[in-house]
N, C-alpha and C positions, 0 to 999 in steps of 0.2 A: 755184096762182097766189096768190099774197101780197095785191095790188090793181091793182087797175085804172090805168092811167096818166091821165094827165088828157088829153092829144091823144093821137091815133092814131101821132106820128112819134115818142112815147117810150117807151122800152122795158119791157115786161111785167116784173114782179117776180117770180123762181117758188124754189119752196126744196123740197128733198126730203123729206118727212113720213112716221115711220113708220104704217101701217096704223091705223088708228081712233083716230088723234089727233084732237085737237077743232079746227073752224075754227071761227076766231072770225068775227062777221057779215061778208059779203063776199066771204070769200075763196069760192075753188072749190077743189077737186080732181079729179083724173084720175087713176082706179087702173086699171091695164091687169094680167092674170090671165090666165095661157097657157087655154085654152077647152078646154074638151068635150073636143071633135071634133079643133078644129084650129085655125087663128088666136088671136086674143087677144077674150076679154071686156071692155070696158072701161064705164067707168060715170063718171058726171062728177055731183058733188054740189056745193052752197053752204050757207055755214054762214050762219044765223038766230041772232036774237038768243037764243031757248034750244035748237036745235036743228040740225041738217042736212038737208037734203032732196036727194033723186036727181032730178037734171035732163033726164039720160038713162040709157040704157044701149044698149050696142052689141056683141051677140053675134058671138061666131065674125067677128071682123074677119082679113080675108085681109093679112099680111102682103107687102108691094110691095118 
């Protein structure tokens, strides 16, 4: 995700980023990683003014 829209009725900004690019403050990402076992890994970070931080992470997600 690029940025935040200002109301809820406009559309999210999002753009495809290769692996361990840097976000600049704001943004987020969502890396999904075929898992383990089965499903998908997926992890969701934001980027800080000098850094990134993991928001979540979500193992072995069952594909629907």
């Amino acid at each position: 995700m690029l940025s935040a829209p200002a109301s809820r009725d406009s559309p999210i900004r999002i753009a495809w980023r290769p692996r361990g690019a840097l976000l600049l403050p704001g943004q987020m990402s969502l890396l999904w990683e075929p898992g383990a076992d089965s499903g998908w890994d997926v992890q969701a970070h934001l980027g800080l003014a000098k850094d990134s931080v993991l928001l979540a992470s979500w193992p072995a997600v069952t594909a629907h």
